[in-house]
N, C-alpha and C positions, 0 to 999 in steps of 0.2 A: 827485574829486567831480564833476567838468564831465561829466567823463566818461560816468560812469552817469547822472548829472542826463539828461542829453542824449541818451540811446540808443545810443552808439555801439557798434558792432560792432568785433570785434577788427582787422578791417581798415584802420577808419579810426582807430582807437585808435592804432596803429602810425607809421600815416601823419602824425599830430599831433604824435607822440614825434620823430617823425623832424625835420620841420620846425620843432620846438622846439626840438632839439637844435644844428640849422643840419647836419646831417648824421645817419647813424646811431646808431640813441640806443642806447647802450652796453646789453650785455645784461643786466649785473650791477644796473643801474638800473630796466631794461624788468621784470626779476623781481619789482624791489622795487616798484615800481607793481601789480604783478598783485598779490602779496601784502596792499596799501592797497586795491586794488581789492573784493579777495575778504572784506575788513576792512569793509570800509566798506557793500557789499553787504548782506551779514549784520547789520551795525547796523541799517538801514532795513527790510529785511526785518524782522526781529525787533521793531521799534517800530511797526511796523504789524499785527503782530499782538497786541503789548503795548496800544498804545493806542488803535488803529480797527480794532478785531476787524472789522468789514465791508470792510477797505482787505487783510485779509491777504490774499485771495484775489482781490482786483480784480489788474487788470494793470500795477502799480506797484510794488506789494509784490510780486507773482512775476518782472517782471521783475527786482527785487533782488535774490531768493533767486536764481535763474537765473547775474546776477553774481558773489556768495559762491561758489557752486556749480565755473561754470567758472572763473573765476579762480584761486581752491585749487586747485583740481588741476591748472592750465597751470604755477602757480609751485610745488609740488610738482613737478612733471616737471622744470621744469627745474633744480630743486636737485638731483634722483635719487634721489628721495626716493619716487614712484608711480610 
């Protein structure tokens, strides 16, 4: 949730995991965040068109949907699944 809270791009997402981990953050872990990611995106997204129909389309709610979006499909890829 920091995560998207805070904007981050998949680059410094990485670089977080990493340093939280105190080394490289295991990939089987890195998926499972993407997939919370793409989870969690989509929640917000969707409660902002649920609940502040004026907020779906500011740049809050898109960038949530944008999360859901790529997220899913980076953790789909790497399960080999798309």
């Amino acid at each position: 949730m920091f995560v998207i809270y805070a904007g981050y791009e998949k680059a410094e997402l990485d670089q977080l995991l990493d340093l939280y981990f105190g080394q490289k953050c295991p990939e089987d872990i890195k998926t499972k965040i993407y997939c919370y990611m793409a989870i969690c995106g989509l929640l917000w997204s969707t409660w902002c068109e649920a609940f502040q129909p004026e907020q779906a389309l500011a740049p809050y709610g898109r960038r949530q949907y944008r999360y859901a979006k790529e997220y899913a499909a980076r953790a789909l890829k790497r399960r080999g699944v798309a």
